[in-house]
N, CA, C and O of each residue as an XYZ file, in Angstrom:
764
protein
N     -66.115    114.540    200.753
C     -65.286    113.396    201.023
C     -66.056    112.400    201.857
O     -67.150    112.724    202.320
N     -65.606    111.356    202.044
C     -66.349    110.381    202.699
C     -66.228    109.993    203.821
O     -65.410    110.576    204.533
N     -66.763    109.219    204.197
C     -66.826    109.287    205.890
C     -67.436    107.841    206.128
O     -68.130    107.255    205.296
N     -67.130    107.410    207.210
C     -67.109    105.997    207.137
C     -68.478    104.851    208.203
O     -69.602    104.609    208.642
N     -67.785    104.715    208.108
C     -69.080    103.418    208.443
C     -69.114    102.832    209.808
O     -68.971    103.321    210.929
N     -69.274    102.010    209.505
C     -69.391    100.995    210.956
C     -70.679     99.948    211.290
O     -71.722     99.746    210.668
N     -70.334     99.574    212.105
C     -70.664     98.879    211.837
C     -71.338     97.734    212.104
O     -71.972     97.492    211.076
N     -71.576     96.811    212.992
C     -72.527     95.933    212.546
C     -72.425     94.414    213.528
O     -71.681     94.018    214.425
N     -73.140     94.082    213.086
C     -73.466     92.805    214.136
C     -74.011     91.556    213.091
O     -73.860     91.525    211.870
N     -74.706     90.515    213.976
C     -75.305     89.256    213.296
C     -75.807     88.892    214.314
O     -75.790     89.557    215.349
N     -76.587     87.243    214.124
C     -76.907     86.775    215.106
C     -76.667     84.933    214.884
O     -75.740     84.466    214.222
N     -77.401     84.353    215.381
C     -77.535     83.261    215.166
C     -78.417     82.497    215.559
O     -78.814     82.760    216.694
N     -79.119     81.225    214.826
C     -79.900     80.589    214.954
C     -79.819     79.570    213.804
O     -80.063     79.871    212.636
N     -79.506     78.500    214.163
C     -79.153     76.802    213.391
C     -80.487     76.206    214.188
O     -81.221     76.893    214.898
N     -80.689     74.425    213.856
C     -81.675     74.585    214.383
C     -81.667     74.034    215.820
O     -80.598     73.681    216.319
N     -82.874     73.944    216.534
C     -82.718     73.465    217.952
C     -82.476     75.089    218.484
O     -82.147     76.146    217.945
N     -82.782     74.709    219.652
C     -82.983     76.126    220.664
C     -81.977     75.435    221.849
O     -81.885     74.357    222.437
N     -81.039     77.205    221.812
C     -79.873     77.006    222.662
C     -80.402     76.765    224.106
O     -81.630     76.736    224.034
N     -80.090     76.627    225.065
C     -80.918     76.884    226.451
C     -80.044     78.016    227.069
O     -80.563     78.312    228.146
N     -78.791     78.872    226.810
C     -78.237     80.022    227.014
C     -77.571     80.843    226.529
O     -77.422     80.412    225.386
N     -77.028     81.789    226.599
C     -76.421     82.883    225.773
C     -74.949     81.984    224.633
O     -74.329     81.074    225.183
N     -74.673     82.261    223.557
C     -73.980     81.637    223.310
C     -72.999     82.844    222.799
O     -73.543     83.907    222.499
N     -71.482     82.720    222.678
C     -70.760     83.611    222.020
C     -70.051     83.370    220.481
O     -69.516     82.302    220.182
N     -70.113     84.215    219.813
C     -69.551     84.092    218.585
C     -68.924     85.517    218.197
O     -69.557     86.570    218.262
N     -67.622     85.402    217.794
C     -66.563     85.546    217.148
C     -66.332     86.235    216.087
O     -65.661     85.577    215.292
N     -66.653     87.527    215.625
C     -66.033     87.998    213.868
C     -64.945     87.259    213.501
O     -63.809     87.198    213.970
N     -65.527     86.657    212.502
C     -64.698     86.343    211.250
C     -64.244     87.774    210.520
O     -65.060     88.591    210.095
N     -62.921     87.915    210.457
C     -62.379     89.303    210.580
C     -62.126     88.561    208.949
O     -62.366     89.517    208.212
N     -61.880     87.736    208.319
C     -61.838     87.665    207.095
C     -63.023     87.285    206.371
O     -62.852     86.629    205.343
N     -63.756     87.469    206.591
C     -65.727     87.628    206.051
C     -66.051     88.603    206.508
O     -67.254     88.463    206.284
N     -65.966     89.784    207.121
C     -66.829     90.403    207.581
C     -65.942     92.494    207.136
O     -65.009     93.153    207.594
N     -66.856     92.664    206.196
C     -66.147     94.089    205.997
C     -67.034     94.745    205.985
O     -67.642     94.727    204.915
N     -67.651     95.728    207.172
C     -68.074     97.062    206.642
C     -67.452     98.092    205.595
O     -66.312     98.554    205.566
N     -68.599     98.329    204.692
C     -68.306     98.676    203.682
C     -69.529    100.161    203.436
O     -70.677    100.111    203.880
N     -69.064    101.185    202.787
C     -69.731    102.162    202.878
C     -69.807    103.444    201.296
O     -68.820    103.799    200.652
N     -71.178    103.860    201.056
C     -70.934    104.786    199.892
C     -71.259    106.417    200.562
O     -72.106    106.966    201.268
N     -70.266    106.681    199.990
C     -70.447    108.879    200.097
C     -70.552    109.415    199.121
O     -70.147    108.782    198.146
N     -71.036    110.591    198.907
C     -71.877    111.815    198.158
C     -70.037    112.045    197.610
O     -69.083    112.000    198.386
N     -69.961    112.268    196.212
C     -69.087    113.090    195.463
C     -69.293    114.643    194.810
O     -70.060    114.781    193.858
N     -68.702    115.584    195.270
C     -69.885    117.029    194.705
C     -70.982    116.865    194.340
O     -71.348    116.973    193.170
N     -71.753    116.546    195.388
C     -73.622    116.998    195.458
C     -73.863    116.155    194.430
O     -74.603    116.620    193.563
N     -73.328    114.684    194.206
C     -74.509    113.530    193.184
C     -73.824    113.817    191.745
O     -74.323    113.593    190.642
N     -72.452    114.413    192.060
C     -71.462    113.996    190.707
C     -71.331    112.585    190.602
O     -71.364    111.962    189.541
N     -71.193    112.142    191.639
C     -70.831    110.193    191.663
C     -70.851    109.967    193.361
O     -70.798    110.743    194.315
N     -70.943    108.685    193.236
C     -70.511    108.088    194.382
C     -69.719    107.388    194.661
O     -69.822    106.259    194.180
N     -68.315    107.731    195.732
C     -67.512    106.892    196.212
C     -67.506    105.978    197.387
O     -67.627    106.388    198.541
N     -67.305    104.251    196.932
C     -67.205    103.284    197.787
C     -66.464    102.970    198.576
O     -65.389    102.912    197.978
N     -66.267    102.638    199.875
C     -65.231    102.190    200.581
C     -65.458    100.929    201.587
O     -66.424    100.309    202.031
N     -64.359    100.898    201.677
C     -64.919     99.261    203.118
C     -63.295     99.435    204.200
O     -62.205     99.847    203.802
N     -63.595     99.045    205.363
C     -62.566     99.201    206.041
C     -62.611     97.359    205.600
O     -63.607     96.713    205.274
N     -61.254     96.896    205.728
C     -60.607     95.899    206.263
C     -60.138     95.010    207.747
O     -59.489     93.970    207.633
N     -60.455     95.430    208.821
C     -59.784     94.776    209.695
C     -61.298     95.073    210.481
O     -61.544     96.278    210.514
N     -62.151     94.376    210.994
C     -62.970     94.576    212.064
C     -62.664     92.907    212.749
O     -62.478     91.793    212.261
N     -62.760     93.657    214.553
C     -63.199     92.333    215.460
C     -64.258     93.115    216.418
O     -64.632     94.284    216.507
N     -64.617     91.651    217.228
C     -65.377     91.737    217.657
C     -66.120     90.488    217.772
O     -66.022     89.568    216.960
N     -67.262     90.481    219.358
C     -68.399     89.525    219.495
C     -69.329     90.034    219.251
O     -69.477     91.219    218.952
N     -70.471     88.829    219.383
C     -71.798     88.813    219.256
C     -72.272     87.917    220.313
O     -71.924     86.736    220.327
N     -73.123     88.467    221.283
C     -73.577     87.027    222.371
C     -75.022     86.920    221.676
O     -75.603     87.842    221.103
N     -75.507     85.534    221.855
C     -76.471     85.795    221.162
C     -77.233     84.622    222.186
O     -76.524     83.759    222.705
N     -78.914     84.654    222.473
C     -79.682     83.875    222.974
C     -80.824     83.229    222.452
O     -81.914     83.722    222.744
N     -80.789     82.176    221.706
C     -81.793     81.893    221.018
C     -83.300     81.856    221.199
O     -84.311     82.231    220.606
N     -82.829     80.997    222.700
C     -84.312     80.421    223.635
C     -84.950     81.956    223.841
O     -86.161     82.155    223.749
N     -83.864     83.149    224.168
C     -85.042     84.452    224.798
C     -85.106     85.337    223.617
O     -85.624     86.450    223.714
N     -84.511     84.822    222.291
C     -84.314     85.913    221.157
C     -83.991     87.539    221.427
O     -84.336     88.617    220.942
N     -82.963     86.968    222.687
C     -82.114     88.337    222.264
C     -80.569     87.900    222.515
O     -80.133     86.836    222.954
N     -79.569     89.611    221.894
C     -78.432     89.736    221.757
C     -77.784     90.664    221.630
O     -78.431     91.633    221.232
N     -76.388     90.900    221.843
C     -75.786     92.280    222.211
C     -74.263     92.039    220.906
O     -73.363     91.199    220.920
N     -74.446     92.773    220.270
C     -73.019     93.077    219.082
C     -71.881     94.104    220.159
O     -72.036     94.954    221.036
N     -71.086     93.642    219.692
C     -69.734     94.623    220.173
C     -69.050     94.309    219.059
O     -69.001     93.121    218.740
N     -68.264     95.491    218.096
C     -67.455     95.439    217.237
C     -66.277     96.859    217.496
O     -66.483     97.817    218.241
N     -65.331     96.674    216.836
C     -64.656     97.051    217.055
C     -63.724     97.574    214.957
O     -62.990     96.662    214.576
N     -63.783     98.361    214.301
C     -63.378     98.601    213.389
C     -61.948     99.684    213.598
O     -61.792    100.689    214.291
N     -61.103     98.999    212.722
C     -59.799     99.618    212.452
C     -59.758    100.851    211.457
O     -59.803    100.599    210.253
N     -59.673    102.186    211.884
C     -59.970    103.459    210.712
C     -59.212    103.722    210.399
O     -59.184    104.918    210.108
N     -57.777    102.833    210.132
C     -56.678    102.793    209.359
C     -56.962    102.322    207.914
O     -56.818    102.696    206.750
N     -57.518    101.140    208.749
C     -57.777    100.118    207.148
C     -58.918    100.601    206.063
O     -59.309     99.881    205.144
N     -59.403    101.979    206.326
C     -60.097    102.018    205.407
C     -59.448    102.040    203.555
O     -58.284    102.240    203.207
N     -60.430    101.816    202.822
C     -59.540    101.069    201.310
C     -60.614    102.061    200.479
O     -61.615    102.299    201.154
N     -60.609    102.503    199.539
C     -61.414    103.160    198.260
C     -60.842    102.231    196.875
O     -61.358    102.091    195.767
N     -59.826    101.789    197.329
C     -58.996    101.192    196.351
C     -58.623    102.414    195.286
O     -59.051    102.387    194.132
N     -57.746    103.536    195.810
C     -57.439    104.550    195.475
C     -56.495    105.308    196.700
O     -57.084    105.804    197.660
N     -54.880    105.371    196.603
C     -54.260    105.200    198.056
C     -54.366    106.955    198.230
O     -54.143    107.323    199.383
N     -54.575    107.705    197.559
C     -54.665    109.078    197.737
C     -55.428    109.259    198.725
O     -55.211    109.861    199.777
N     -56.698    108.505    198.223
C     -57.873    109.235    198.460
C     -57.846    108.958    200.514
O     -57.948    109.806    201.400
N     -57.669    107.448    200.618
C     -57.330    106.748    201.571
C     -56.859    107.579    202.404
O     -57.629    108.007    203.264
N     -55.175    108.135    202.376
C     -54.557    108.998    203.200
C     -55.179    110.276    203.414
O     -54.980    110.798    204.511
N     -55.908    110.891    202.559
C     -56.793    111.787    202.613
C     -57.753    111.703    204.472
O     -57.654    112.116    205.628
N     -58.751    110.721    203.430
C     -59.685    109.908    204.882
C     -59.290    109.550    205.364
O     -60.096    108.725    205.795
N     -57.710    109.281    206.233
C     -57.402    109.105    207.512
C     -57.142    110.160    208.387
O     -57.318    110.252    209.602
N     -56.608    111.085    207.412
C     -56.384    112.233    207.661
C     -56.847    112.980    209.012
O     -57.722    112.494    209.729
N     -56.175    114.237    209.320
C     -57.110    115.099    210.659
C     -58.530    115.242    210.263
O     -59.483    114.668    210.791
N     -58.554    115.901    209.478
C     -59.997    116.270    208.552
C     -61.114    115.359    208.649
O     -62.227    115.785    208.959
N     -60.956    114.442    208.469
C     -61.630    113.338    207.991
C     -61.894    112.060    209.670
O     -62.663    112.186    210.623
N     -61.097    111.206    209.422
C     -60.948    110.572    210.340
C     -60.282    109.961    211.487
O     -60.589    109.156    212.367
N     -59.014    110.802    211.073
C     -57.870    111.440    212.260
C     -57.354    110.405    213.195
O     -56.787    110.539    214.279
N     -57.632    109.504    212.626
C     -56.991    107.918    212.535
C     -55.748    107.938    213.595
O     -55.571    106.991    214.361
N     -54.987    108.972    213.585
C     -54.055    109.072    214.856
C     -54.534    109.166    215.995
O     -54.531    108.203    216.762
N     -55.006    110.274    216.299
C     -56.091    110.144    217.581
C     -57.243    109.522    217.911
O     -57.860    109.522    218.976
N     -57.515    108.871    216.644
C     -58.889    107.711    216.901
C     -58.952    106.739    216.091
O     -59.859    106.534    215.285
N     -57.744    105.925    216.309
C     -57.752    104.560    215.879
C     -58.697    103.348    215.564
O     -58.477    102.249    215.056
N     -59.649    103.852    215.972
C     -61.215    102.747    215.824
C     -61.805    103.277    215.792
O     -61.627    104.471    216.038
N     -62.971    102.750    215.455
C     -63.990    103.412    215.855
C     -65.098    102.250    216.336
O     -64.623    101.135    216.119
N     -66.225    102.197    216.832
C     -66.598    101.101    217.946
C     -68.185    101.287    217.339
O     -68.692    102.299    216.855
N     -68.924     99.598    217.600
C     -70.521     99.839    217.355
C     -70.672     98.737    218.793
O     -70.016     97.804    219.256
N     -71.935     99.472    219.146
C     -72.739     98.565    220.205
C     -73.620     98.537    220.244
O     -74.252     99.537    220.583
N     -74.360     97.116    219.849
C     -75.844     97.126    220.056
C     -76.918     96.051    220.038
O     -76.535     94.897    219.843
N     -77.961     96.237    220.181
C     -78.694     94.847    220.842
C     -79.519     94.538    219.527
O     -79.841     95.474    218.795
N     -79.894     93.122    219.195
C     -80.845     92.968    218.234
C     -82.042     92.555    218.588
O     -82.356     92.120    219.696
N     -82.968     92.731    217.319
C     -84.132     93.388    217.938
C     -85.159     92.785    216.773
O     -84.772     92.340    215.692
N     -86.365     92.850    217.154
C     -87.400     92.368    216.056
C     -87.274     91.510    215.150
O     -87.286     91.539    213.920
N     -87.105     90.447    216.221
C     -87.093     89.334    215.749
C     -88.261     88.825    214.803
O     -89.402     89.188    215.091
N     -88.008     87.770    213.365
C     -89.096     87.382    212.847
C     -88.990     85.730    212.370
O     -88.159     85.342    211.548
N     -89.944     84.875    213.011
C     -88.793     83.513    212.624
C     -87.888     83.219    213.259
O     -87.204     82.229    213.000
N     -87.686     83.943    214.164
C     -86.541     83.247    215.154
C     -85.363     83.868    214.816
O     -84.454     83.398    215.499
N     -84.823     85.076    213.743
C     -84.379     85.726    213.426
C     -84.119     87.193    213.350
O     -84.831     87.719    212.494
N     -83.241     88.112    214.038
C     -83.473     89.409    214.601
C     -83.375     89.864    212.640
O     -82.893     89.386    211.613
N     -84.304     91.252    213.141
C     -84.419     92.084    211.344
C     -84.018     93.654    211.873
O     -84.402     94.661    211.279
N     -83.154     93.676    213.128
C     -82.822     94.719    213.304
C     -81.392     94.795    214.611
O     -80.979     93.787    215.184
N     -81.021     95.750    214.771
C     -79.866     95.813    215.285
C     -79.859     97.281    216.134
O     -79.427     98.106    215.329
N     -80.133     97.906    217.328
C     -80.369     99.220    218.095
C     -79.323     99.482    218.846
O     -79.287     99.176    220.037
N     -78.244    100.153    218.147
C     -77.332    100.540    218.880
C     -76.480    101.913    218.705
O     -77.002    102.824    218.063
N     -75.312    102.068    219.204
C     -74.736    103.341    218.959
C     -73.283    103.128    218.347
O     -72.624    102.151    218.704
N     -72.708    104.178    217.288
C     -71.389    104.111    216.890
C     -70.692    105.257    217.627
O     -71.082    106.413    217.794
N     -69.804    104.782    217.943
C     -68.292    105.635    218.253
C     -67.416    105.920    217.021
O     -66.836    105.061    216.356
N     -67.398    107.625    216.754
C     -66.638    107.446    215.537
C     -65.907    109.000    216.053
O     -66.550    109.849    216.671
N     -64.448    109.157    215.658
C     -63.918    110.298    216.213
C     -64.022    110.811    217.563
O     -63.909    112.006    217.837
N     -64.390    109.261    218.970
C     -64.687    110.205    219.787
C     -66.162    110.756    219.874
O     -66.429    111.185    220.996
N     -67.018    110.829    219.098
C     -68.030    110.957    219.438
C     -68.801    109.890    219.380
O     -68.467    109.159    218.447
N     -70.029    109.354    220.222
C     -70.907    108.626    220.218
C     -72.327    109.105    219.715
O     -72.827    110.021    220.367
N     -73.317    108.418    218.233
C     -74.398    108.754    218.548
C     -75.241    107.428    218.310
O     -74.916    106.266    218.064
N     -76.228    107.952    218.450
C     -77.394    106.460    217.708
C     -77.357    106.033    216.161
O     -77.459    106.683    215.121
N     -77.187    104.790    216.415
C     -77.230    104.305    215.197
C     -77.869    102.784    214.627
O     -77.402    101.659    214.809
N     -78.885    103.120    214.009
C     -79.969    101.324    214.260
C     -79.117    101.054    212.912
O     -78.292    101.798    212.380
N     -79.529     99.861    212.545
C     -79.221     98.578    211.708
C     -80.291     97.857    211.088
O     -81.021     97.225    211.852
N     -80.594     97.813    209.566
C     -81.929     96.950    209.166
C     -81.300     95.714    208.974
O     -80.339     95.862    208.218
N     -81.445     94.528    209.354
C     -80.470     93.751    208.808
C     -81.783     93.028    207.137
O     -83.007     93.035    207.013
N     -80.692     92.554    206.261
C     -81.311     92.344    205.231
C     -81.674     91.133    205.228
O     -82.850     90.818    205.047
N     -80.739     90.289    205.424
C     -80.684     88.790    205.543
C     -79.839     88.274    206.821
O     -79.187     89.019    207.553
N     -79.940     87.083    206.945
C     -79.458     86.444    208.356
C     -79.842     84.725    208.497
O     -80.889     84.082    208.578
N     -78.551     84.436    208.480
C     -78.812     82.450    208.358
C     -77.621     82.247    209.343
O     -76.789     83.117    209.601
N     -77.643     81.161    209.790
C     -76.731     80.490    210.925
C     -76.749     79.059    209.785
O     -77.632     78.934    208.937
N     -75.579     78.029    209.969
C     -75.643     77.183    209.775
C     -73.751     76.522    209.823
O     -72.727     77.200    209.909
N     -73.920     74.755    209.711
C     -72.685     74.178    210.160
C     -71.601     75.041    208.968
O     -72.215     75.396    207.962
N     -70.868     75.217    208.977
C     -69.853     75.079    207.662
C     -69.156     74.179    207.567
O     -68.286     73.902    208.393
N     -69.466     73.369    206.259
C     -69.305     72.523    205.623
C     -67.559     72.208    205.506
O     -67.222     71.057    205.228
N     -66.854     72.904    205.651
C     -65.516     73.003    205.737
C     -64.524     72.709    206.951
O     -63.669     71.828    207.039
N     -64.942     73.858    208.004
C     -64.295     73.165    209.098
C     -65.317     73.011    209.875
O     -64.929     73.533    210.921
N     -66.816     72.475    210.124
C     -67.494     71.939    210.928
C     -67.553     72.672    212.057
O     -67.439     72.165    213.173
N     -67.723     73.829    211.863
C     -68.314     74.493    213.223
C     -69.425     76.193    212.899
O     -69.337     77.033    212.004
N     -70.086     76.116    213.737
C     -70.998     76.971    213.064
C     -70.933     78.159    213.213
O     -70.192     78.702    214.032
N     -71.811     78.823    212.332
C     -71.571     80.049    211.473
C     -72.966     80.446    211.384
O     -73.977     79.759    211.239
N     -72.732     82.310    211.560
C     -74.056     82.941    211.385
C     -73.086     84.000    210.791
O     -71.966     84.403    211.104
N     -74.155     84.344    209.605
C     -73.790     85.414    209.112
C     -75.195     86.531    208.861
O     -76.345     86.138    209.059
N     -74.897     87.856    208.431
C     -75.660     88.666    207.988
C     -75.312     89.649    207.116
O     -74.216     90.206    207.043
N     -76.428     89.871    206.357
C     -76.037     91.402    205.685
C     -76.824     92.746    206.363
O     -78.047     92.604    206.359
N     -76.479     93.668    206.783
C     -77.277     94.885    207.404
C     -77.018     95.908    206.507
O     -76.269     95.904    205.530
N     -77.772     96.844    206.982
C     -77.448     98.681    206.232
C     -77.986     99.451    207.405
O     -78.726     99.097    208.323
N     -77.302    100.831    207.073
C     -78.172    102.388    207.496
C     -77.073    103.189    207.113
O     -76.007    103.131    206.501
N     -78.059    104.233    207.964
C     -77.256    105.823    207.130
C     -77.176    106.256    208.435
O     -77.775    106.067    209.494
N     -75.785    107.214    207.818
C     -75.379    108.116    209.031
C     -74.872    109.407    208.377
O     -74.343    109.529    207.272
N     -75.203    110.531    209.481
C     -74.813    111.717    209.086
C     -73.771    112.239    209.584
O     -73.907    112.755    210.693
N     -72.423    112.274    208.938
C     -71.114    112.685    209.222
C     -71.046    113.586    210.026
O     -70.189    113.639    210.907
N     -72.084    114.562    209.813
C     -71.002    115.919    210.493
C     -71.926    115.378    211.856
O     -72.227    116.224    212.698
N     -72.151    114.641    211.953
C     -73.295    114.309    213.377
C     -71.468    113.984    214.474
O     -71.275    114.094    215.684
N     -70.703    113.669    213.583
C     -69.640    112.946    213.991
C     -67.841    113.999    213.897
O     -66.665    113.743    214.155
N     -68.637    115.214    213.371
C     -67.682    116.403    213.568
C     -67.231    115.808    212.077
O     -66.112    116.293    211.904
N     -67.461    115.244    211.277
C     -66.708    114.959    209.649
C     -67.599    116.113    208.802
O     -68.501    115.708    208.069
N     -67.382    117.275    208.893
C     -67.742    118.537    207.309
C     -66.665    118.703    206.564
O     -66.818    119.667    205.814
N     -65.474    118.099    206.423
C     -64.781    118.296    205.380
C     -65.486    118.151    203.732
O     -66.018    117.221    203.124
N     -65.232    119.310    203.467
C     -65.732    119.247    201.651
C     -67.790    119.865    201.796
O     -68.448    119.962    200.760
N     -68.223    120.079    202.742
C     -69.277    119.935    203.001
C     -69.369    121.585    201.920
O     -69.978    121.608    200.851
N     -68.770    122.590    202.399
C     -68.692    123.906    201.121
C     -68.633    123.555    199.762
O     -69.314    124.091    198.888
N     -67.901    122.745    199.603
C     -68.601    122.263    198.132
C     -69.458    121.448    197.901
O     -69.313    120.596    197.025
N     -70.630    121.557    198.718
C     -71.911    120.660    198.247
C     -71.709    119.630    198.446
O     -72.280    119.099    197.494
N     -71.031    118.379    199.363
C     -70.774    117.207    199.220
C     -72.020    116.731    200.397
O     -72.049    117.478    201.375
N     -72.764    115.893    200.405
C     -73.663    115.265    200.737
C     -73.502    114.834    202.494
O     -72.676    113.922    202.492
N     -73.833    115.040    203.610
C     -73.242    114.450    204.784
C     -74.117    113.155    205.332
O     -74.334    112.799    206.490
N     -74.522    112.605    204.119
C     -75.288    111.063    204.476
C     -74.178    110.253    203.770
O     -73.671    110.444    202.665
N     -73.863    109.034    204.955
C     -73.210    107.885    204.536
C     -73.907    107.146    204.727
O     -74.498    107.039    205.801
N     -74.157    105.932    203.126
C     -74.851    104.754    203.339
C     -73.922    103.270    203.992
O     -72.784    103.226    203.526
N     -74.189    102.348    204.766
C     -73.475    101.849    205.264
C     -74.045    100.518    204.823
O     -75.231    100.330    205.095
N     -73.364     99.536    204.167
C     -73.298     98.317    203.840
C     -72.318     97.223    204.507
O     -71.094     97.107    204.457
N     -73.198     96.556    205.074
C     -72.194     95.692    206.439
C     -72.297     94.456    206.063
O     -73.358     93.957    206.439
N     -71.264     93.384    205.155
C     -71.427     92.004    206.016
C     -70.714     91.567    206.106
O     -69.631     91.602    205.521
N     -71.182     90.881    207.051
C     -70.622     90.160    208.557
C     -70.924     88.427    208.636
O     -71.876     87.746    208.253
N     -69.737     88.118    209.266
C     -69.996     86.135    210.023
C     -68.913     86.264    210.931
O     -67.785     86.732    211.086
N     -70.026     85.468    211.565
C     -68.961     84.864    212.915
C     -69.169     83.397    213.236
O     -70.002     82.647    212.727
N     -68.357     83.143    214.078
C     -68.431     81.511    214.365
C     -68.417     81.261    215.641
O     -67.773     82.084    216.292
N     -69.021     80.200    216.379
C     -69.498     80.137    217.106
C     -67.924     79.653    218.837
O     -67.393     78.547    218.946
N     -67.777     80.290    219.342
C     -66.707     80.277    220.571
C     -67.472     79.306    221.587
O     -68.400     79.578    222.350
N     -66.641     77.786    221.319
C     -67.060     76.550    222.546
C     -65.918     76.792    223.631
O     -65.880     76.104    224.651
C-alpha cells in the first residue's frame, strides 16, 4: 500500500536582488504533493497527491539562502479511488486521526544561477521525524500576469522509505517500501 509524501518547498528569484529575507506564501491551489508506491513487488504503480498543503517559504536572494516550512493535510490524500483512500488514512497506514499532518522543513541549498537545485530538510510523518533532501527540477520566479504580484514556483522529487516512518502495511506481500515523491509547488510573494 502506499505511503505518502511530502513535501516540499520553492524559492524565488525575479530579477534585481532583494536586499532581505522576503516571505512567500503556498498557493494551496497550485501546489500538490503528489506521490507513486510499489503495487505487489512491480505489479503496477499507484499514484496519489494530497490536496490541501500550506505553508511558507522565506527566501534571501542577495545571500542565496532559504528555509521551507510546509505543512500537508493526510486527510486529503486522493488516488482518485475512495476505497483505497480510506484504506491510507487508516491506523495502518497513515492514521490520519492521530496525525493529522504531516510537516516538511528545510533549507535550500546549491544554488546555480541564482537558483537553489536542492532543498535539505526533514519530514514529519506519523509522528516520526527523519531526513529528507529534495532535487528540485526546475524553479522560475516571475510577475503573474493576472493579478500582478509575484510568483515562484518549482518542481522537486525524492524518495522515501515508509517503514523508516513505521508504514509496513502490505510489506508481507512484497510491496516495495520506497515512495517516489513528486512535488509542485508556487507561492506568492507576502508584502
Amino acid at each position: 500500500m502506499p505511503k505518502v509524501l511530502i513535501f516540499i518547498f520553492f524559492a524565488g528569484r525575479v530579477s534585481g536582488a532583494s536586499a532581505e529575507p522576503v516571505i512567500y506564501q503556498i498557493d494551496p491551489s497550485h501546489t500538490f504533493p503528489s506521490f507513486e508506491t510499489d503495487h505487489f513487488g512491480g505489479l503496477s504503480v499507484w499514484r496519489g497527491r494530497f490536496d490541501r498543503t500550506t505553508g511558507t517559504i522565506i527566501y534571501d536572494r542577495r545571500k542565496e539562502t532559504g528555509r521551507v516550512d510546509l505543512t500537508v493535510d493526510a486527510a486529503s490524500v486522493d488516488f482518485g479511488y475512495q476505497k483505497l483512500d480510506e484504506r491510507v488514512r487508516g491506523e495502518q497506514i497513515l492514521d490520519v486521526v492521530r496525525y493529522p499532518t504531516a510537516s516538511y522543513t528545510g533549507l535550500l541549498a546549491n544554488f546555480k544561477n541564482g537558483a537553489p537545485t536542492e532543498v535539505h530538510g526533514q519530514l514529519t510523518l506519523r509522528g516520526i521525524t527523519q531526513p529528507l533532501d529534495l532535487a528540485i527540477r526546475s524553479f522560475k520566479c516571475m510577475l503573474n500576469p493576472m493579478n500582478k504580484k509575484e510568483v515562484c514556483g518549482a518542481d522537486a522529487v525524492g524518495l522515501l522509505n515508509r517503514a523508516q516512518y513505521g508504514i509496513t502495511y502490505d510489506e508481507t506481500y512484497g510491496f516495495k517500501m520506497e515512495v517516489n515523491l513528486l512535488i509542485q509547488v508556487e507561492a506568492v510573494r507576502v508584502d
